[in-house]
FIZA-930504 format. One record per residue (C-alpha): residue in one letter; x, y, z; residue number from 1. Coordinates in pm, 1 decimal, m for minus. Each point is the difference from the previous one (the first is absolute). Layout:
<nodes>
+-----+----------+----------+----------+-----+
: res :        u :        v :        w :   n :
+-----+----------+----------+----------+-----+
:   A :        X :        Y :        Z : NUM :
...
+-----+----------+----------+----------+-----+
</nodes>
This chain:
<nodes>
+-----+----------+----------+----------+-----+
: res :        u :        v :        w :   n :
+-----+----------+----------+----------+-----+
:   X : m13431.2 :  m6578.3 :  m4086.2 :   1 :
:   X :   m175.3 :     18.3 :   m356.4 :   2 :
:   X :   m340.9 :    m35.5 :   m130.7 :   3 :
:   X :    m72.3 :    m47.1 :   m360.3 :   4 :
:   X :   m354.2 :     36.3 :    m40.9 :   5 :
:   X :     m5.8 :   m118.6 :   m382.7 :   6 :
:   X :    176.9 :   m313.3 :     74.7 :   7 :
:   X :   m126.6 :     m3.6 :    400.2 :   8 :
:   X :    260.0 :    m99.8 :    102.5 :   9 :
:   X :    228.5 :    149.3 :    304.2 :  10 :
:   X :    375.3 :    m48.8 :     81.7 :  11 :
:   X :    120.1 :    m69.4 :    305.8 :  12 :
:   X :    373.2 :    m21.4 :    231.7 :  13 :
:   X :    133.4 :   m132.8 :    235.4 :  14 :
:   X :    345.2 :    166.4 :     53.5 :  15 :
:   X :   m210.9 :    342.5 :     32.5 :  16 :
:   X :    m87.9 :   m161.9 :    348.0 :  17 :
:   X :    312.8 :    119.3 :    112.6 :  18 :
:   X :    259.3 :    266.7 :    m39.0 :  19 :
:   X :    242.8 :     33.8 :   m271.7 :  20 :
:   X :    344.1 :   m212.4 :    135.0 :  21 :
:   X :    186.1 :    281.2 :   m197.8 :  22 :
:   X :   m187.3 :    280.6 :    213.7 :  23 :
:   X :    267.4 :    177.1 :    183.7 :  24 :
:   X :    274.5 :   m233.9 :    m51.2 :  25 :
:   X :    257.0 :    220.5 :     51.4 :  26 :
:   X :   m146.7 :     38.0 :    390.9 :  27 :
:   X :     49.0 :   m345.0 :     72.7 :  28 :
:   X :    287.2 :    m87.3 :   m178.0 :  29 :
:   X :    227.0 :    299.1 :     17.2 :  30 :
:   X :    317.0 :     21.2 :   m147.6 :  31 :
:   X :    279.3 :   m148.2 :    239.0 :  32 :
:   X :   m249.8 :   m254.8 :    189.8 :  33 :
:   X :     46.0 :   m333.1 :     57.4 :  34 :
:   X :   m259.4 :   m230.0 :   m134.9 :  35 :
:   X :    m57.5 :   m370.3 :    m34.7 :  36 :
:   X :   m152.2 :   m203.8 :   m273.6 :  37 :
:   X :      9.3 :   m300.4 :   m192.6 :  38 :
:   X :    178.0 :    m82.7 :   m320.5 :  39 :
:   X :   m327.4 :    m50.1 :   m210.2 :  40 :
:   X :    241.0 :    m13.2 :   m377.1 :  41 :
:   X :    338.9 :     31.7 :   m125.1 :  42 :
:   X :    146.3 :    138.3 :   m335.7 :  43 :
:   X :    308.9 :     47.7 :   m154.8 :  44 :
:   X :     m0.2 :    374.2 :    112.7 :  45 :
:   X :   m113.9 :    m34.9 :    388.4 :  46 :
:   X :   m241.4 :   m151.6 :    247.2 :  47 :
:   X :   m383.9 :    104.2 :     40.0 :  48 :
:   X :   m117.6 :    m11.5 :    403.2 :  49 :
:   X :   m345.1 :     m2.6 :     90.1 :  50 :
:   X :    m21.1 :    269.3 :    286.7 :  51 :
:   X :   m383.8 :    m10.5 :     31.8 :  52 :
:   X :   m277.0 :    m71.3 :   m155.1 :  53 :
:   X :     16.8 :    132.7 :   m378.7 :  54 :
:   X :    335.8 :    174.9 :     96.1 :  55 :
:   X :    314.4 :   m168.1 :   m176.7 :  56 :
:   X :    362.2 :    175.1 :     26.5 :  57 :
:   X :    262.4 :    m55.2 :   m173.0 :  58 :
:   X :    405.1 :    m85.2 :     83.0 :  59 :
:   X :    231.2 :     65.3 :   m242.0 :  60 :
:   X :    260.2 :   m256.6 :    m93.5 :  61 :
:   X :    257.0 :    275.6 :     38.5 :  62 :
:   X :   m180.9 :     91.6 :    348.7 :  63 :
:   X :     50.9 :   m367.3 :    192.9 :  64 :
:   X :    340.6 :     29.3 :     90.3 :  65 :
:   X :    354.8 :    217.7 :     44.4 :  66 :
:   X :    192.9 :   m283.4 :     21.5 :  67 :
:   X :    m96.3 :   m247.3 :   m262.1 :  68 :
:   X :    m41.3 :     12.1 :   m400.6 :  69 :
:   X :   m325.2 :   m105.3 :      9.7 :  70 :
:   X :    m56.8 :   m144.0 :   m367.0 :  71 :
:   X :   m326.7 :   m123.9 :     17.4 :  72 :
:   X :   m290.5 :    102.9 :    267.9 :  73 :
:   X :    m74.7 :   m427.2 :     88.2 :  74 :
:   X :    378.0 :    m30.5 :     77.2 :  75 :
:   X :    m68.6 :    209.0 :    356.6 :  76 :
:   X :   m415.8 :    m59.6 :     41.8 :  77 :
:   X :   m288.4 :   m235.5 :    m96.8 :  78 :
:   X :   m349.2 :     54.7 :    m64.2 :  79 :
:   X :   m180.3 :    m17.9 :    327.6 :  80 :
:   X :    274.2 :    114.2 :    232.5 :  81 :
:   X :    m45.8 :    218.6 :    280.2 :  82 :
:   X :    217.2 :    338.0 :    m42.2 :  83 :
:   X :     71.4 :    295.3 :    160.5 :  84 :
:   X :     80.4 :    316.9 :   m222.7 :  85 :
:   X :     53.4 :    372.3 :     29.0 :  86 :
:   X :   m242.7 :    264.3 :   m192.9 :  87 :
:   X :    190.9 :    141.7 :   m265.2 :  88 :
:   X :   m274.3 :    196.0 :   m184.8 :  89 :
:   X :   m366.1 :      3.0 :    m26.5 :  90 :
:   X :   m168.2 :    140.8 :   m301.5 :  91 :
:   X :   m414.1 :     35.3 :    123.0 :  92 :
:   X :   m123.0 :     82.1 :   m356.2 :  93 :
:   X :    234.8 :   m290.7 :   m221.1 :  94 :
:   X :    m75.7 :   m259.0 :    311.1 :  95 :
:   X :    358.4 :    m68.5 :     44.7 :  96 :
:   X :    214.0 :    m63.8 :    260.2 :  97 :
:   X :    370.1 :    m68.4 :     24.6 :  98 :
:   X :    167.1 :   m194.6 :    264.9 :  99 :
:   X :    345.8 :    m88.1 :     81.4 : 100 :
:   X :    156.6 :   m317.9 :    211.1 : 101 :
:   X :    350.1 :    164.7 :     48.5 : 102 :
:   X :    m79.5 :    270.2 :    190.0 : 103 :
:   X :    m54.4 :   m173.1 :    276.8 : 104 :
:   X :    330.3 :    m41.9 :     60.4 : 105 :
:   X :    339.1 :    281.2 :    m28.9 : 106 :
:   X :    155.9 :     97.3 :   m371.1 : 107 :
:   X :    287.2 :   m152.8 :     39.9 : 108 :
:   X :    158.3 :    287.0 :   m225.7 : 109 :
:   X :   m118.1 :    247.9 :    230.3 : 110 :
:   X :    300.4 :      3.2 :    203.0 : 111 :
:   X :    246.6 :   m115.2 :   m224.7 : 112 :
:   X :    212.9 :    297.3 :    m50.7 : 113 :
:   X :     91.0 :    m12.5 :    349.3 : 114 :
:   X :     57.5 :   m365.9 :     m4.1 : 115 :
:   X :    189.0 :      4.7 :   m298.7 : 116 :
:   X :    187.0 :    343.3 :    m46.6 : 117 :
:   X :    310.4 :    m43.4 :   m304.6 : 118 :
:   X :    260.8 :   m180.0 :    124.4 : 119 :
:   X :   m157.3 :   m264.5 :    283.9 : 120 :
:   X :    100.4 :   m329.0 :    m71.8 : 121 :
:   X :   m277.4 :   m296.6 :    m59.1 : 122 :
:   X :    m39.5 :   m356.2 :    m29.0 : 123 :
:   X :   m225.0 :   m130.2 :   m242.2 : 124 :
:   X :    m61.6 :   m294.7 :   m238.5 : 125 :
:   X :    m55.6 :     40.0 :   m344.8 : 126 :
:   X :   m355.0 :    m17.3 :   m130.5 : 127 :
:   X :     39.9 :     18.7 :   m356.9 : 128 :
:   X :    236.6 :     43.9 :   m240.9 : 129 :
:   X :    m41.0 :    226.0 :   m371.9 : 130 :
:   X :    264.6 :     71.8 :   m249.7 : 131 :
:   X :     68.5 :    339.0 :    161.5 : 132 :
:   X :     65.9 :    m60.0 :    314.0 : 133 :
:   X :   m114.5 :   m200.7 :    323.0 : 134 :
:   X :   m332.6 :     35.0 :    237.8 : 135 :
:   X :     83.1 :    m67.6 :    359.0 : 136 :
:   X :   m293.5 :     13.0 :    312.9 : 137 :
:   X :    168.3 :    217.2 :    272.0 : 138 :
:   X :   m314.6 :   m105.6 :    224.3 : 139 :
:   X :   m370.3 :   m113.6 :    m98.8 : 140 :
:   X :   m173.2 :    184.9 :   m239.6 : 141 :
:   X :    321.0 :    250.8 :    m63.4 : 142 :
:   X :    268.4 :    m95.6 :   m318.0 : 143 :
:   X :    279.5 :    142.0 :    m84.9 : 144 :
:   X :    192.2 :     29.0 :   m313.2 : 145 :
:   X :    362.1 :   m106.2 :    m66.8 : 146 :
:   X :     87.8 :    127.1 :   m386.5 : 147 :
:   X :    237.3 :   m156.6 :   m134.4 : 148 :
:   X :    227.1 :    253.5 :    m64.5 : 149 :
:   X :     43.1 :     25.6 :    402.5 : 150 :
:   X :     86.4 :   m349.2 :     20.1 : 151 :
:   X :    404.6 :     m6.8 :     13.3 : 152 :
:   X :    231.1 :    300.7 :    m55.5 : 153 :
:   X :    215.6 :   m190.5 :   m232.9 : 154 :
:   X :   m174.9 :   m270.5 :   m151.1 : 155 :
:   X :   m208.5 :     22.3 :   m357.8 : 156 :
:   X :   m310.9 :   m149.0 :     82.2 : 157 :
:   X :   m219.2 :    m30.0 :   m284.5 : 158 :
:   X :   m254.9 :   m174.2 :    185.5 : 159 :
:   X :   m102.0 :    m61.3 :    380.7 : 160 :
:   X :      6.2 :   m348.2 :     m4.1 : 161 :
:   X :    374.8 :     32.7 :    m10.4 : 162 :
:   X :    m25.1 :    118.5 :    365.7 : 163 :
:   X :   m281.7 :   m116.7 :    160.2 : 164 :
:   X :   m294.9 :   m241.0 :    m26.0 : 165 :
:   X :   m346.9 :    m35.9 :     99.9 : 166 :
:   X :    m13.8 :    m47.7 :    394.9 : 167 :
:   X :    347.6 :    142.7 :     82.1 : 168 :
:   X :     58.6 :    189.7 :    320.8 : 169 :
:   X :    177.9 :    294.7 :    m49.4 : 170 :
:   X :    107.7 :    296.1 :    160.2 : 171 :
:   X :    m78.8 :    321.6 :   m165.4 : 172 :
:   X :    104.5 :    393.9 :     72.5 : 173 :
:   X :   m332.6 :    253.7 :    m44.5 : 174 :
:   X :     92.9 :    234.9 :   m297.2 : 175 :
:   X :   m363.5 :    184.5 :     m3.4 : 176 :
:   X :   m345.2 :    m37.2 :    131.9 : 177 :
:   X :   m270.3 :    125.5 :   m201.1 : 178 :
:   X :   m355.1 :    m27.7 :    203.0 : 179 :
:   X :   m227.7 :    117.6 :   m222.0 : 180 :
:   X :     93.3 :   m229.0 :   m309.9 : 181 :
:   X :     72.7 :   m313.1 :    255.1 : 182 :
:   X :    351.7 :     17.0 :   m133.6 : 183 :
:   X :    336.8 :   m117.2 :    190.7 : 184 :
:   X :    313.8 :      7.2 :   m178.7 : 185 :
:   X :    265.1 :   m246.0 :    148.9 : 186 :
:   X :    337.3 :    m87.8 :    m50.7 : 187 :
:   X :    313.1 :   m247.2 :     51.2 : 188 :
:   X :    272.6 :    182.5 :   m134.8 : 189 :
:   X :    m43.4 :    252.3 :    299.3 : 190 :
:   X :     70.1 :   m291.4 :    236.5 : 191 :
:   X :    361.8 :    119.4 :    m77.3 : 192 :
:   X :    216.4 :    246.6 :   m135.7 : 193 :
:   X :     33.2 :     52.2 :   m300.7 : 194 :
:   X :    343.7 :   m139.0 :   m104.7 : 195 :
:   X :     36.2 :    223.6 :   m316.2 : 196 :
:   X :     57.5 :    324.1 :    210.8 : 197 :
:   X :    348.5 :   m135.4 :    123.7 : 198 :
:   X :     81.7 :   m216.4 :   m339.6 : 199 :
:   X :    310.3 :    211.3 :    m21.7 : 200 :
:   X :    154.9 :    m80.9 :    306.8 : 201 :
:   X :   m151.4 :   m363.8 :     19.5 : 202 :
:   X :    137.8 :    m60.9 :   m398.6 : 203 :
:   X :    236.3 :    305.9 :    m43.5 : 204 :
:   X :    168.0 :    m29.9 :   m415.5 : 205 :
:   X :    280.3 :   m227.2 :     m8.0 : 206 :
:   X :   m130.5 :   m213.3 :    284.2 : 207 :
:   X :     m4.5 :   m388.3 :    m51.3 : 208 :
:   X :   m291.5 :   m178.0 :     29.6 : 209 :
:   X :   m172.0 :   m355.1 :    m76.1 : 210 :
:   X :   m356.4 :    m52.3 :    m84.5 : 211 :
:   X :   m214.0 :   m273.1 :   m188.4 : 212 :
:   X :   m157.2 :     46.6 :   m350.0 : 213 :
:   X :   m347.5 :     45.1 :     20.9 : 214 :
:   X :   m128.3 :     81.7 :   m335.2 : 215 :
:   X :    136.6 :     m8.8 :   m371.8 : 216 :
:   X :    m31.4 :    241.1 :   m190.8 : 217 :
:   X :    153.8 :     20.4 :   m392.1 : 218 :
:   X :    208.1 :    318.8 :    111.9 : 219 :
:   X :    148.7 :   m152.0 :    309.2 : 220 :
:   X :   m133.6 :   m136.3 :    331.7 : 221 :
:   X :   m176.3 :     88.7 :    313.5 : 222 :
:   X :    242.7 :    m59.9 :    316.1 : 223 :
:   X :   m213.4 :    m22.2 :    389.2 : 224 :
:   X :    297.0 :    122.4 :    249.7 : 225 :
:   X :    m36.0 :   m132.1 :    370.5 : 226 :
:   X :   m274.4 :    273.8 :    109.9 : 227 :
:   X :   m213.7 :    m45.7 :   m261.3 : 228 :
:   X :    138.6 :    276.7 :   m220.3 : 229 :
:   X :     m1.0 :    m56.2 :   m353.2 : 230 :
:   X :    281.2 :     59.5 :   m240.4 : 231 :
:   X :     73.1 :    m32.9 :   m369.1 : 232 :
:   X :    285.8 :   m151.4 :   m191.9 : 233 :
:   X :     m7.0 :    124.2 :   m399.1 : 234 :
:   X :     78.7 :   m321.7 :   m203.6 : 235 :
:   X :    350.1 :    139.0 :    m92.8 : 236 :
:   X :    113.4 :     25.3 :    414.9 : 237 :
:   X :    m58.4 :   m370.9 :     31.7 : 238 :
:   X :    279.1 :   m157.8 :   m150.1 : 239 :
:   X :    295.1 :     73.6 :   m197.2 : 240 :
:   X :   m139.6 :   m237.7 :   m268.1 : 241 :
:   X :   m215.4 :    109.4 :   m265.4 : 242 :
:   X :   m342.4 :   m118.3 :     34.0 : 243 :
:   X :   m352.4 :    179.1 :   m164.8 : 244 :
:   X :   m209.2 :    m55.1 :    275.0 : 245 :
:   X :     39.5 :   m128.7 :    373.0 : 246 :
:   X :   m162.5 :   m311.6 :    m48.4 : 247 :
:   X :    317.4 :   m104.3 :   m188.7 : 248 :
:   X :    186.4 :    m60.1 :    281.7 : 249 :
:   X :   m220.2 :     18.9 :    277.9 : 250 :
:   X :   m320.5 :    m40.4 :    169.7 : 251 :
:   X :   m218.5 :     80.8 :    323.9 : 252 :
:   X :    107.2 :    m77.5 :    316.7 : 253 :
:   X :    380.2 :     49.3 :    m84.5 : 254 :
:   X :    161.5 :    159.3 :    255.4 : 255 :
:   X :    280.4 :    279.5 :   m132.7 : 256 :
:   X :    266.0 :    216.1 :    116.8 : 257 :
:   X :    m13.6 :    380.1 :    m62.2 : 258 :
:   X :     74.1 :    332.6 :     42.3 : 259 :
:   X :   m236.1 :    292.7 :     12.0 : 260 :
:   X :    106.6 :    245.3 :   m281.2 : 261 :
:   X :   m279.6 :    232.8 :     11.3 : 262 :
:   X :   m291.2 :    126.0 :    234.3 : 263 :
:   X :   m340.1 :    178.6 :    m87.3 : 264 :
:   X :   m178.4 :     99.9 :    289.8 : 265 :
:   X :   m245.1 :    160.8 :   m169.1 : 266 :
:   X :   m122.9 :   m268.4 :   m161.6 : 267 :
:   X :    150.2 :   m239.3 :    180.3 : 268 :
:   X :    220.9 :   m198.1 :   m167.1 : 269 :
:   X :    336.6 :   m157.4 :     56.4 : 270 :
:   X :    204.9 :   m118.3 :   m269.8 : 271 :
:   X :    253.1 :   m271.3 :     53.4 : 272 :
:   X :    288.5 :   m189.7 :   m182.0 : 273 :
:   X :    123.7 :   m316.7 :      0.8 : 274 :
:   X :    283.1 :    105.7 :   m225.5 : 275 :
:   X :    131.3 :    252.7 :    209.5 : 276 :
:   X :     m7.8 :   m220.4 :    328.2 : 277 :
:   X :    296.3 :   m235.6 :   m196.6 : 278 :
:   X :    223.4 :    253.2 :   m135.0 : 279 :
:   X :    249.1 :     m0.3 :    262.4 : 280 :
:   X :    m28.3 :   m363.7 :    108.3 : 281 :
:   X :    223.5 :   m274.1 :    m68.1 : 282 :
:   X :    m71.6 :   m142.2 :   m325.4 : 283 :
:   X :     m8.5 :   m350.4 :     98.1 : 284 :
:   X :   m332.5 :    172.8 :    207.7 : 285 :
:   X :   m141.7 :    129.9 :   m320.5 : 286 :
:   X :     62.0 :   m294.5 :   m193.3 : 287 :
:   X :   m220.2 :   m208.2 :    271.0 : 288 :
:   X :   m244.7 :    216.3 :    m54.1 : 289 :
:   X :     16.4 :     55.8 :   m370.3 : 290 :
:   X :    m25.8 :   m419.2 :     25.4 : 291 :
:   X :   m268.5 :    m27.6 :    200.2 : 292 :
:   X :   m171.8 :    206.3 :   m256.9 : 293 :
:   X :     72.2 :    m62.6 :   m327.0 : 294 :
:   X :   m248.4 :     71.0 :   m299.6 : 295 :
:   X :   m108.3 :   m208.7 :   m297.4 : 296 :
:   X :     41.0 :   m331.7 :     16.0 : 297 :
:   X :    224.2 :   m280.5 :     13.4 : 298 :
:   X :    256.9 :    193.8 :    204.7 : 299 :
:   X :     47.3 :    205.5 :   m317.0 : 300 :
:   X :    m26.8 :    391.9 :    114.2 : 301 :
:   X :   m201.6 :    250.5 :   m245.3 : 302 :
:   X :    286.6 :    200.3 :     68.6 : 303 :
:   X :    217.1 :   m319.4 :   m200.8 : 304 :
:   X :   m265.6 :    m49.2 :   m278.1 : 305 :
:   X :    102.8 :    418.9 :    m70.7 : 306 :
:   X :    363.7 :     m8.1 :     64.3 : 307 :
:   X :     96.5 :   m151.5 :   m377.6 : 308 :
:   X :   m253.2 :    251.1 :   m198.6 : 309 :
:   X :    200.2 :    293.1 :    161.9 : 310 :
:   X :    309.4 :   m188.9 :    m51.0 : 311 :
:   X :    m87.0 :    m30.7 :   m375.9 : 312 :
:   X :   m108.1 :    341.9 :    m55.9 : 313 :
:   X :    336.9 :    144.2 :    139.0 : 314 :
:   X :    179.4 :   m193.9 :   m250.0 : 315 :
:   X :   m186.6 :     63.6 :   m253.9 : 316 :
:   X :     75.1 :    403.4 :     62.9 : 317 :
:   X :    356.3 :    m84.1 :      5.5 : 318 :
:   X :     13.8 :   m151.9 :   m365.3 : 319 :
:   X :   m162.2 :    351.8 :   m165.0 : 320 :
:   X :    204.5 :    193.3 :   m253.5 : 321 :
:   X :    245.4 :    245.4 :    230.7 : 322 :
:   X :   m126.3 :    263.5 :   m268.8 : 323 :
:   X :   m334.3 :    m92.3 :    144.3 : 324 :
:   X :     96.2 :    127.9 :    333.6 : 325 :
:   X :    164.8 :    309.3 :   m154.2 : 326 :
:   X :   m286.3 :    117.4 :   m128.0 : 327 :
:   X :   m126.3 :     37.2 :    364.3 : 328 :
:   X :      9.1 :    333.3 :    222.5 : 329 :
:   X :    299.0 :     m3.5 :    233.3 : 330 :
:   X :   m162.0 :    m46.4 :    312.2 : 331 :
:   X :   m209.3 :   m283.6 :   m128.1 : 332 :
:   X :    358.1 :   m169.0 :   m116.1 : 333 :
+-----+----------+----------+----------+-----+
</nodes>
């Protein structure tokens, strides 16, 4: 191949004996053929398969299946498998080749608008669960998303563990399919109506109701009614006592009488009173109830431990100079 006269010496090769393996690769392994190799290394990014001699092709870790999150290459082959692959690309001049395992088989998202069009009901179990909302696997390879803000219609879920854990089955409504991104959006709530579009008629004002405390808050308490829907008491509609926050005199779980005094369909919100739902009961009912929740300690009310300072400050109006409350406007006398 070479002769250096100066040095005499002359180069030789072997591979020159025969052709290039790159020489017309893209004749014998056009794009869309079916090949067979053997998994010669693995990476963290794919698999390289020897095709022939000097010819090496690689599959992408994204490229082995539809179905499965492949995180790693060695999770799905080994080095020194037989495979069978699809040409993805060949690129003669950079010696490249890319193959894919999961073309062999259907996209399972190919046909998934028609499988899945908004409003079809599934069955899935939940895969994993995030802080926004729950993933749910519809069928292998295709997950769905329950947010949860389309958990429950009246419930305040702050997280989705509230609802669901990892390996439920649940039953889902389609909301929208988006193919290209590989997005589903699925929800509970839509298993049923929505039971703030009739709250009027269900819980019209002056209606009585009973509910269970679910949450204290400083300004009153959270009330769950026997649908689900949630309800507030301000601190002042509890009792007849005086008490400066609910915790006084009660506590979670305590069921209550009440009656709904306002309704916000907008923002849904019903407003409720305990208050109102005795005033025109016997009194020997109110006083049960005023009993069974009294504030402070001891037995001795807050609404006791006030009584004498008002007492005392009437008095002590009463003892002023009358020239005092001369001095006054008219209308104040």
């Amino acid at each position: 191949l070479d002769f250096n006269d100066k040095k005499e010496r002359i180069s030789l090769g072997m591979k020159q004996l025969k052709p290039h393996p790159w020489k017309d690769i893209a004749e014998r392994y056009p794009e869309g053929a079916i090949v067979k190799g053997k998994v010669v290394s693995i990476t963290d990014y794919g698999a390289f398969v020897e095709l022939d001699s000097g010819v090496e092709g690689l599959i992408h870790v994204s490229e082995m299946s539809w179905t499965q999150h492949v995180k790693h290459p060695s999770k799905i082959l080994t080095v020194g498998q037989e495979v069978e692959a699809v040409v993805l690309k060949v690129e003669e001049d950079a010696e490249r080749i890319s193959l894919g395992m999961k073309q062999l088989e259907s996209d399972p998202w190919d046909s998934i608008e028609t499988e899945l069009p908004p409003g079809a009901r599934v069955v899935g179990e939940i895969r994993n669960i995030a802080s926004f909302g729950a993933f749910v696997e519809i069928k292998e390879g295709v997950d769905g998303l329950i947010h949860v803000s389309d958990m429950s219609w009246t419930k305040k879920i702050t997280h989705p563990n509230e609802m669901v854990k990892k390996g439920d089955k649940v039953e889902c409504v389609v909301l929208a399919v988006d193919k290209e991104k590989r997005r589903i959006s699925l929800s509970m709530k839509h298993l049923t109506e929505d039971p703030w579009d009739s709250i009027e008629t269900t819980y019209p004002v002056d209606s009585e109701v009973k509910g269970k405390i679910v949450r204290m808050l400083d300004r009153g308490v959270v009330v769950e009614l026997a649908d689900g829907i949630e309800g507030f008491i301000p601190v002042s509609k509890l009792t007849t006592e005086y008490i400066k926050v609910p915790a006084d005199a009660f506590k979670v779980g305590d069921e209550v009488p009440a009656v709904v005094t306002e309704i916000d369909q907008n923002n849904r919100k019903i407003f409720l009173s305990v208050v109102d739902y005795f005033k025109n009961r016997e009194s020997a009912e109110l006083a049960a109830w005023m009993d069974s929740h009294k504030p402070g300690e001891n037995g001795t009310t807050i609404g006791d431990a006030v009584a004498p300072k008002k007492k005392a400050t009437k008095k002590k109006a009463a003892e002023k100079p009358a020239e005092e409350a001369a001095e006054k406007p008219a209308e104040e006398a």
